[in-house]
N, C-alpha and C positions, 0 to 999 in steps of 0.2 A: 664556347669561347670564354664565359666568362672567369668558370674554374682555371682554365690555360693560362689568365692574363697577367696572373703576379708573377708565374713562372716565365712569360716569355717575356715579360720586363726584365726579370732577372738576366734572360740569357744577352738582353737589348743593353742592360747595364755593363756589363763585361765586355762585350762586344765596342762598347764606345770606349771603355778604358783601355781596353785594347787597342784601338787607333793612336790613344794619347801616349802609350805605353811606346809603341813604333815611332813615333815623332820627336818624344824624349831626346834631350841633348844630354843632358846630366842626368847622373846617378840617384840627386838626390829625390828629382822627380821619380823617376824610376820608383825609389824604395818609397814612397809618399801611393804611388798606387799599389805597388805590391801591398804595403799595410790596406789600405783601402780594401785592394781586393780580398784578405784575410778578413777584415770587417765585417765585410759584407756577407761572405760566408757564413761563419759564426751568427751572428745577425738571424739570418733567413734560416737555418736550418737549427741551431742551436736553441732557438727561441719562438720554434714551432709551435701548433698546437698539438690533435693529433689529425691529423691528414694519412692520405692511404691506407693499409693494409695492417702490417705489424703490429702495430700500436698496439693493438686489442690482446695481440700474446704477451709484448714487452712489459706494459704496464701493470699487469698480472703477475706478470713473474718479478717487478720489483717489491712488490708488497707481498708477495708469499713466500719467498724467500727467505729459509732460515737465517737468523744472523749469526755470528763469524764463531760461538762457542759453541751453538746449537751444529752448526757444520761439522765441528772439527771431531765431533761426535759420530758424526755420518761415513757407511761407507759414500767415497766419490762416485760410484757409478750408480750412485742413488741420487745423484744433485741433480735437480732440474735440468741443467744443460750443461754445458763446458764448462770447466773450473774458471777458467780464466775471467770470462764475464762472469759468473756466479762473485768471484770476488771482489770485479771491480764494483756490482753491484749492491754487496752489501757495505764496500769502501764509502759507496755515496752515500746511502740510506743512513751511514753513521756521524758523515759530515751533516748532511742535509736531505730529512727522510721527505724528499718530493720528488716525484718520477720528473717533471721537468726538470731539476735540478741535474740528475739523471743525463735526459738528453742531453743538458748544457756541454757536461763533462764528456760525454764521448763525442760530441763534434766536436769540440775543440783539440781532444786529443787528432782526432782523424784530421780536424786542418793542418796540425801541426805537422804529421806526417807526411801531408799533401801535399804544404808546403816546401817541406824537406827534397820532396821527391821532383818538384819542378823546378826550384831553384838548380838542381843539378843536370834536368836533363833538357829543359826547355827554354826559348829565350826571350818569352813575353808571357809574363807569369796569368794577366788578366783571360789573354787568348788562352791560354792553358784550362783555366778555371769554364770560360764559355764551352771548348771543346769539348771538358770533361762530365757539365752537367746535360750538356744535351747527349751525350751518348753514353747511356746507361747511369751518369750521376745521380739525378737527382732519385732514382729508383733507390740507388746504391744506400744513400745519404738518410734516406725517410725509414723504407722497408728493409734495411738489409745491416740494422745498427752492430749485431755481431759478425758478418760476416765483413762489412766495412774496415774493420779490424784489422784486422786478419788479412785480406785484399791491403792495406796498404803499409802491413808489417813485411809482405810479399813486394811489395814497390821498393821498400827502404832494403831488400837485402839485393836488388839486383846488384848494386854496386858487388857484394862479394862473390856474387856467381859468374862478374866478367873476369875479376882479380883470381877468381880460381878459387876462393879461400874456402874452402868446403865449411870448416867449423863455424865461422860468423853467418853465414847463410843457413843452415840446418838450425842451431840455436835460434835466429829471429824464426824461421817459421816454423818451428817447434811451438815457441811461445804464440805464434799464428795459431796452432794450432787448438789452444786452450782457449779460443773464443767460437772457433768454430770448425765443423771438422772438413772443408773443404778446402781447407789449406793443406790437407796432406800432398794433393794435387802438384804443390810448389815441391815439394820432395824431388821427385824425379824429373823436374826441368831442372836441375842443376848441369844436368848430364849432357842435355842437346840445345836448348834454347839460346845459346848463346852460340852456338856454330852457323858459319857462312852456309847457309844451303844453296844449293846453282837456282837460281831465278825461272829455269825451265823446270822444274820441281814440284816448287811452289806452286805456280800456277797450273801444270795438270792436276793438286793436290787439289784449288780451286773448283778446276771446269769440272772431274770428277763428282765434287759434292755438289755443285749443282745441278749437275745433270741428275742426281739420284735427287735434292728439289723438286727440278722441274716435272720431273716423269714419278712424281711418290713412289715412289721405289721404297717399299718397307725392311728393308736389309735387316736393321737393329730390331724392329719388330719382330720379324720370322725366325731371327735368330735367337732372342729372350724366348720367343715361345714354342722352339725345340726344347730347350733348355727344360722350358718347364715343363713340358711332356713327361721330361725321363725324371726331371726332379724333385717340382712340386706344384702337380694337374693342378693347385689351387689358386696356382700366380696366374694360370689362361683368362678366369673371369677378373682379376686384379687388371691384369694386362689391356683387355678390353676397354676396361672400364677408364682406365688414366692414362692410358699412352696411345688410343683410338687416334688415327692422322688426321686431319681437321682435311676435308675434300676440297673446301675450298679456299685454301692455303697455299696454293702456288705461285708464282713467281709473278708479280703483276707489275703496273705501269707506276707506281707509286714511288713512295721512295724507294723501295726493292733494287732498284735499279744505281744505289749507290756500290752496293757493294761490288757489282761491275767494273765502276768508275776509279772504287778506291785499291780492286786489285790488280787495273792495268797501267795505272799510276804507278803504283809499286815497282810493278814486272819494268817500264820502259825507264823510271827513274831509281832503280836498285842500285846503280854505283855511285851517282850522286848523295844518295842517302847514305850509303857505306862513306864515302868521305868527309861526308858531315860531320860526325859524329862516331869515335870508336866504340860506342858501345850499340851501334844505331842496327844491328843484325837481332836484338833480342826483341826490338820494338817491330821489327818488318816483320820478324817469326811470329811474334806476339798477334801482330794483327792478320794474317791469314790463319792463324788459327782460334780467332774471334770467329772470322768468318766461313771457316771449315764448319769449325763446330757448333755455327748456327743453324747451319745448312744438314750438315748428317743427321742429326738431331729433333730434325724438324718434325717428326713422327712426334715429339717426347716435348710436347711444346712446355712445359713446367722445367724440365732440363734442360733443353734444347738454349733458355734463356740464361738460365744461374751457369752452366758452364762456361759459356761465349761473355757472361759478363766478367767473370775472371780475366780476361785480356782485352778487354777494353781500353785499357791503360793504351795496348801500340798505339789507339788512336790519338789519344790525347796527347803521344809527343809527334806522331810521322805526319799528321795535317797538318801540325805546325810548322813542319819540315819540307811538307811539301812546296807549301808556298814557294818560299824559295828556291826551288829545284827548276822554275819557269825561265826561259834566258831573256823573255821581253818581259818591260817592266806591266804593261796593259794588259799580257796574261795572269800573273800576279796579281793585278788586283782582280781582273772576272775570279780567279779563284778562289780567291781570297770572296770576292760577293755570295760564288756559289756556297761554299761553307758557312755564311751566316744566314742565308736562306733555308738551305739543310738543315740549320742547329735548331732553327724556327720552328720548321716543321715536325724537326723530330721532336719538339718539346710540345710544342703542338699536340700532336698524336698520342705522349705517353700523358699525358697532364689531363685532357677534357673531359673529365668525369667527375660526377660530384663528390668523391669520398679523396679525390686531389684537393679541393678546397680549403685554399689556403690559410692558416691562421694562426697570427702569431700573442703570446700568452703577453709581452709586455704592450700590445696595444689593444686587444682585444680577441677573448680566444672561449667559446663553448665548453663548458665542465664536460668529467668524461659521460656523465649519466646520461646528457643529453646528443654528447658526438655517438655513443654505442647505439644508440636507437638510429641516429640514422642512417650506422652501419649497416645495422641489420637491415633495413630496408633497402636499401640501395648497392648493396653487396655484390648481388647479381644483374644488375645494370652491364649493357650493353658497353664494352669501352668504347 
């Protein structure tokens, strides 16, 4: 509990501005916790210590990283990773050669994009920010600084993929793509993600994957490892070894059990959410295919996560949307209660381990010599 506790203050903080933010009569209140809420982001993740996972490769890669003439010398597919971060990283290191300084600069880019991205499609920017770090955020935020990017160069261009505009959409995740290479992904939802699919669709697309869940059904398994019979006998012991299905892994009483919840929600309230909102068919697409591809995938638990968190976004606009979709007001708020219970838990869940431990450099924060030590120790700890 105790590593969880700053994170679920966090998500307890948003959550209360959120009430304040619904209550609002004026604007200027309004934009007074929107800043707020930007604050506080920036704040909490901007001026971290090192917490989780990443840190140990990022922080490595800011100090070894040729700088900007030694590069320009290099062939590119010799640079440590994507051009994109490579430059942004030696951009900082020449303003100010401190990997937190570092951090500072990409969360703040990323709030800004975040921001950009709620103002436009959500309509309580606080409840935005709680939604988003309880599901898959603050993963997103900590361990995931380049592909964060990238994921929210992918937010800012949906606006061109409703408008049709092929060239502004391709160009943002192009440059998506020079942070991380899992933006190619955004390439070809240009094409469908933004279509009306029939409501009965969707959901056999649902029952489907979880029936292959529920019953481990190794599909993607057996079919990698034909493959690699005829292609390369050497991926069979790879394959074993990193994509073994976890036995006991299946569908339990826990929170598992939202996803249920959030795709019959969808299915009963799909036209209301089409009226809401005209671009609101990319968010309902977006989020049965969070939870498709949590679910197919399941075998591939390392993938299974990074592709589903790529559309994690539907969530953070359609539970906002759903609220509203209730015709009594008493239903609204139980659901509005259940969703901050959920947020709890699932912050809960991804947070209580000691290498979450939170800490931040302007009040008090561990050098790296002594956080790596008790990385390594604690690395393989039980989540």
């Amino acid at each position: 509990m105790i590593y969880a506790l700053p994170y679920l203050l966090l998500v307890c903080l948003y959550g209360t501005l959120a009430v304040f933010y619904h209550r609002a009569e004026d604007d200027k209140t309004r934009l007074y916790l929107e800043i707020a809420s930007i604050g506080i982001f920036i704040f909490f993740f901007g001026f971290r210590g090192f917490v989780f996972f990443d840190w140990t490769m990022y922080y490595q890669h800011f100090y070894n990283i040729p700088d900007f003439r030694t590069l320009m010398t290099m062939d590119v597919s010799k640079w440590v990773t994507n051009p994109g971060y490579v430059l942004l990283n030696v951009a900082c290191r020449a303003v100010v050669p401190n990997y937190h300084f570092f951090v500072f600069v990409c969360t703040s880019i990323c709030a800004i994009l975040l921001m950009r991205f709620f103002k436009k499609y959500t309509d309580n920017i606080p409840l935005s920010f709680m939604l988003m770090l309880s599901i898959n955020g603050i993963m997103t935020f900590t361990d995931l600084m380049r592909n964060s990017l990238s994921i929210l160069l992918f937010l800012n261009s949906l606006q061109y993929l409703y408008e049709r505009k092929p060239l502004q959409y391709f160009a943002i995740n192009l440059l998506g793509l020079t942070f991380h290479t899992t933006a190619i992904i955004a390439l070809p939802l240009y094409f469908f993600l933004h279509r009306r699919i029939n409501r009965w669709i969707l959901l056999g697309l649902f029952l489907a994957a979880n029936t292959m869940y529920l019953m481990h059904v190794p599909i993607l398994k057996t079919l990698i490892g034909l493959v690699a019979d005829i292609v390369a006998p050497s991926l069979k012991s790879w394959l074993e070894d990193y994509t073994t299905m976890d036995k006991d892994a299946g569908f339990n009483l826990g929170i598992g059990y939202e996803r249920i919840i959030t795709a019959l929600l969808l299915f009963f309230f799909i036209d209301k959410l089409r009226d809401m909102r005209k671009e609101n068919d990319i968010f309902i697409n977006s989020t049965y295919l969070y939870l498709i591809l949590f679910l197919v995938f399941s075998e591939f638990t390392s993938v299974s996560l990074r592709l589903s968190t790529l559309f994690s976004f539907g969530y953070w606009v359609i539970w906002g949307d759903l609220i509203k979709c209730f015709e009594f007001k008493s239903n609204r708020h139980l659901f509005a209660l259940f969703l901050g219970v959920y947020c709890l838990m699932r912050t809960y869940s991804a947070t209580n381990m000691q290498l979450a431990e939170y800490e931040n450099i302007l009040i008090s924060a561990k050098p790296y010599n002594e956080r790596i030590l008790e990385f390594r120790q604690h690395f393989n700890d039980k989540r």
